[in-house]
N, C-alpha and C positions, 0 to 999 in steps of 0.2 A: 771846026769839029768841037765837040765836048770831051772836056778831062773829066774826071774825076780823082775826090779824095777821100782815101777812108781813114776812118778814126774808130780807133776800137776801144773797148773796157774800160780802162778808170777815167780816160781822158772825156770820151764822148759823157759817159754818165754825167760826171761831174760839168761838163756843158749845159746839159737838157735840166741838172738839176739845177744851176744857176738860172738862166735862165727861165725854168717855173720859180725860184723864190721871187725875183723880180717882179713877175706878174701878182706872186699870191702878197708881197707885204704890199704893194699899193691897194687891192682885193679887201684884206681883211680888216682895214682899218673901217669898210665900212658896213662890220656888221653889228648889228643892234639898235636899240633907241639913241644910244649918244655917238651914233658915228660921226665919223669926220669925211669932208668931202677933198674931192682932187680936183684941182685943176687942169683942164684939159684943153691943147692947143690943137688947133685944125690951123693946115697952109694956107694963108688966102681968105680966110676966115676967120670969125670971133671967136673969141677962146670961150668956155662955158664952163662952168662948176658942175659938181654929180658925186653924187654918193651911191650912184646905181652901179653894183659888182661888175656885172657883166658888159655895160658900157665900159668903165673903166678898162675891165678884162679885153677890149676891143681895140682900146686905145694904144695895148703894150705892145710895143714891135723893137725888142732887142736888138742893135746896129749888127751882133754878132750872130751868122745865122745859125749856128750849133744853139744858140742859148734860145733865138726866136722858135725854133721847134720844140723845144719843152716848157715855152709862155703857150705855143698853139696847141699844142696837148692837153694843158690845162683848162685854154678857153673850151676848149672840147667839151670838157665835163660841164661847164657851164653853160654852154651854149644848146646843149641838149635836157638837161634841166629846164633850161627856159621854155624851150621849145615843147615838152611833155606838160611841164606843172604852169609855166608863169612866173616861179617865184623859188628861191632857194639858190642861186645862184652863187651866190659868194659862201653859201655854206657849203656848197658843194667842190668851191676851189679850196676852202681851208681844208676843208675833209682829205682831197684829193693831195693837196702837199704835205698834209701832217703823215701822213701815210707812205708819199713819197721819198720826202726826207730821211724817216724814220727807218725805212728799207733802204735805202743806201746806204746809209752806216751797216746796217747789219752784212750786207754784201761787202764793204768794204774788210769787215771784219771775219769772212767767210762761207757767208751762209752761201747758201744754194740759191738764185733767183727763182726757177722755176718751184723748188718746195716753199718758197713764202709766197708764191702769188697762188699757191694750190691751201695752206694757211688762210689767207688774206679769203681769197674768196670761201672756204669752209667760217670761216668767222662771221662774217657779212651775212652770209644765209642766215645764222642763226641771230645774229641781230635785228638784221630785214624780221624773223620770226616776233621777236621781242617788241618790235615798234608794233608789230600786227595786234600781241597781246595789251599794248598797252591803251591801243585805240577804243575812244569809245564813239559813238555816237552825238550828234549835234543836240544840246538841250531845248536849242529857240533859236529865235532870228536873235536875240541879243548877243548869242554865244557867235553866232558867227559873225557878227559886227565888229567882235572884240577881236576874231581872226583877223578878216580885213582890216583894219584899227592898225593890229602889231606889225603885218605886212607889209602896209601904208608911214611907218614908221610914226606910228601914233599918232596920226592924221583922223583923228577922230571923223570929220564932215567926209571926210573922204574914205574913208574905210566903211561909213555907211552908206553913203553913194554907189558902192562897189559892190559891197553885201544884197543890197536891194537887188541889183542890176542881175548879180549871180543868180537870186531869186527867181528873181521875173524870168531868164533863162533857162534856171534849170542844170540840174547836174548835167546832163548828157547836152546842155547848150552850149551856144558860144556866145563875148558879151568883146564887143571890139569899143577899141580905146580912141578916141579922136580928138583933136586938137581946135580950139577955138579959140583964136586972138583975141574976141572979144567981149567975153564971158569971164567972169571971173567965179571960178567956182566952176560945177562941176550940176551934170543932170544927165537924167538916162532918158532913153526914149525906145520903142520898139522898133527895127529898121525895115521889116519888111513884112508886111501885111498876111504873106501868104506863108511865112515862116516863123512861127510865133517862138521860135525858141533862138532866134539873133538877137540882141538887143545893142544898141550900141549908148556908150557912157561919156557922154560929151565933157571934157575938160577945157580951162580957160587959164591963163596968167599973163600978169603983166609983161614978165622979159622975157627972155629966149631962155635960160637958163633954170629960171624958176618953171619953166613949160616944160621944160626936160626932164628935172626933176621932179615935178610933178606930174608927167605921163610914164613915167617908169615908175612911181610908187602905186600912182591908177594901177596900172598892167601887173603889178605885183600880186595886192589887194583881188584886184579881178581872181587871179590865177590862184588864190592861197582860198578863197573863196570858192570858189567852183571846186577844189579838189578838196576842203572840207567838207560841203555837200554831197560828194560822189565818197567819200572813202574814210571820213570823221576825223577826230581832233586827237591832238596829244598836248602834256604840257608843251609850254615853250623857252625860249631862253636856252637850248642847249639841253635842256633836262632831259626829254626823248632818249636823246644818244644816251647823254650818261645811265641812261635806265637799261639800253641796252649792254653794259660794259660787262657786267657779271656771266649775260648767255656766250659772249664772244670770247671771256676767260675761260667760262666750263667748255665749251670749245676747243679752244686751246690744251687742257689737262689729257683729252683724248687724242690731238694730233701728235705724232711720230718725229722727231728730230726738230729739222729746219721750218714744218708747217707749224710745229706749235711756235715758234719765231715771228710767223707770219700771224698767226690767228692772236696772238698776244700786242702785236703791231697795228694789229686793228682795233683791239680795246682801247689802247693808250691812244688811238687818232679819235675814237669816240668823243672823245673829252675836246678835243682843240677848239669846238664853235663856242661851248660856254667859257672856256680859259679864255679864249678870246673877246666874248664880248663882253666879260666883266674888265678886263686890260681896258676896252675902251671906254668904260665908264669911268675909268680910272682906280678902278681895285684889283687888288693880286688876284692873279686868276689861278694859280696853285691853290692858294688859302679854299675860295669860290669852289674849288671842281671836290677838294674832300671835304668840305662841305654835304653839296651835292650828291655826293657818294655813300654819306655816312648817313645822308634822309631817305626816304622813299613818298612814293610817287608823285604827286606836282607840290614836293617842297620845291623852292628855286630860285634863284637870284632877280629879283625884280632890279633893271637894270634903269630903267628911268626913276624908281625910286630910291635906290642905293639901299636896297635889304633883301633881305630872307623874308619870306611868304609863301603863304599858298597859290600857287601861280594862275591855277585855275578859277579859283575865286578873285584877284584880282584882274581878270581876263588875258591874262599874260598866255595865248593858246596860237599854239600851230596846227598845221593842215597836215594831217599825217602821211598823205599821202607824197607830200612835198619832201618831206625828210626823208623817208623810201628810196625815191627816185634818185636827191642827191647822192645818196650813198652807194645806189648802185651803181650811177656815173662814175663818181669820183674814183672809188676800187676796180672799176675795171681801167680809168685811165691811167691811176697810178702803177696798180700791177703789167700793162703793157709797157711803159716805160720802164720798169724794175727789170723787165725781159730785155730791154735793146743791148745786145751787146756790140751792135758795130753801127754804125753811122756811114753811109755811100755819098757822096755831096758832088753831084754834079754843079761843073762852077763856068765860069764865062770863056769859052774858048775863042778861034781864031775868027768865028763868025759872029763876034758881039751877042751871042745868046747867053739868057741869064735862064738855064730852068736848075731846080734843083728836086732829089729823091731821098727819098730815105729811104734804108732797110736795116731793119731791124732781126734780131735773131726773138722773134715775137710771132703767135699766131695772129690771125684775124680779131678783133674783139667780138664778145658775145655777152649778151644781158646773162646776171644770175636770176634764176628760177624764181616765179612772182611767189 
């Protein structure tokens, strides 16, 4: 037979929130041009390096299963990221736990779960609005090179490689990624004669690792590419968000008690991707975000150059539609875990069965309004 166990309120929270920090500090260390990579062990297999979020995010499997379901939570937000845009994945778990974090304490301290997740998502609207204002349109094939470029992790050959391939494709195309041991470098071809909008982007590297990391930056680039051509550019670096920080405060001034808690909880998580990847470049990401705060529009921390610039002019540019998508994941995953108030953990009874459930005091999840 199956037991089960429940665990309710501060105990479960403070699980799922462990747990997700596990996942998001291996995550965040690699975002930007100067990330760092992890090391990553397979049973039976060669270990491989990556600096790819959501690989990483794949890799995390908590020994505790309370803490494993709020790393699975988070990969969630990434995982569907990936799966919409290509690309934004680790912005989407920092997003996802700055946010998270941030609502726990406030729960700890009182608030109401459900008035910060009704916050949280009235802020996000308005921010999702403010990325919409801030998008413009692609100038040239050079601007979107510079997308894929930043994607690619400044993979310059390779972020035009990917740009072209977008091209050739087309917004509404698809451009697949494949692996070639014995190429080195990288070429596009069209795949199928009678579907002129597939193209597929041949990749090469010497090791296994460097293959890895270089079909995941492919696959990014591809992704950051194609949804700059469908839906245009914003700065990059973090800037975006912080641009949206002021609609998510005026937000806030209108919501009522606990929501403005939440919609205020979502300003202060705006900031977490550029705090962050100025941290990796090794500068104070405090200093960096009021900075950032106190400029307007693509002023921004050039993070491979270690300054303040115009971001857009030095092609420092995101896919706007990429940051959207993150954001939407991210707040709806964090606001459904801010909901769990109880945990159900079916565990290994007398017939050696291992399933386990959850249930949470949470509805269903549902995307915020495009």
């Amino acid at each position: 037979m199956t037991h089960s166990r429940v665990i309710d309120r501060s105990d479960a929270r403070d699980k799922l929130l462990q747990g997700a920090a596990t996942l998001a500090d291996a995550v965040r260390t690699t975002l930007g041009p100067r990330a760092r990579c992890v090391l990553i062990e397979r049973s039976g297999r060669r270990s491989f390096v990556s600096d790819d979020g959501l690989t990483i995010a794949r890799a995390i499997a908590p020994a505790d299963r309370l803490e494993a379901l709020g790393a699975r939570a988070l990969r969630e937000a990434a995982e569907q990221t990936g799966h919409a845009v290509g690309d934004g994945t680790a912005t989407a778990i920092v997003l996802a736990y700055a946010t998270l974090a941030g609502g726990a304490r406030l729960i700890a301290a009182g608030a109401s779960p459900m008035d910060l997740k009704r916050g949280l998502e009235r802020a996000a609207r308005e921010a999702d609005r403010a990325l919409g204002a801030l998008t413009r349109q692609l100038s040239g094939e050079d601007e979107l090179r510079a997308v894929a470029t930043t994607a690619a992790r400044n993979d310059a050959e390779l972020g035009a490689m990917a740009a072209d391939a977008a091209i050739c494709a087309g917004p509404d195309g698809t451009v697949e990624v494949h692996e070639d041991a014995a190429p080195d470098g990288a070429c596009v071809s069209p795949k199928d004669p009678h579907s002129a909008n597939v193209v597929v982007l041949h990749i090469g590297d010497a090791s296994t690792s460097a293959m890895c990391c270089h079909r995941e930056a492919a696959r990014h680039a591809v992704g950051s590419a194609l949804a700059a051509l469908k839906a245009g550019v914003v700065p990059g670096a973090g800037v975006a968000l912080v641009r949206a920080i002021p609609a998510a405060e005026a937000e806030a001034d209108r919501c009522p008690g606990d929501e403005r808690a939440g919609a205020l909880l979502l300003a202060q998580a705006l900031a977490a991707p550029a705090h962050q990847l100025a941290r990796n470049a090794g500068v104070d990401g405090g200093i960096v975000v009021r900075r950032l705060r106190a400029g307007t529009g693509s002023f921004g921390f050039d993070a491979a150059a270690g300054r303040f610039t115009d971001l857009m002019e030095r092609g420092v540019i995101d896919a706007s539609l990429v940051l959207r998508v993150a954001l939407r994941n991210a707040v709806a995953v964090a606001a459904d875990l801010l909901l769990a108030d109880t945990l159900v953990i079916a565990h290994e009874g007398r017939t050696g069965s291992r399933r386990a459930a959850t249930a949470a005091a949470a509805p269903r999840r549902h995307r915020l309004n495009e």
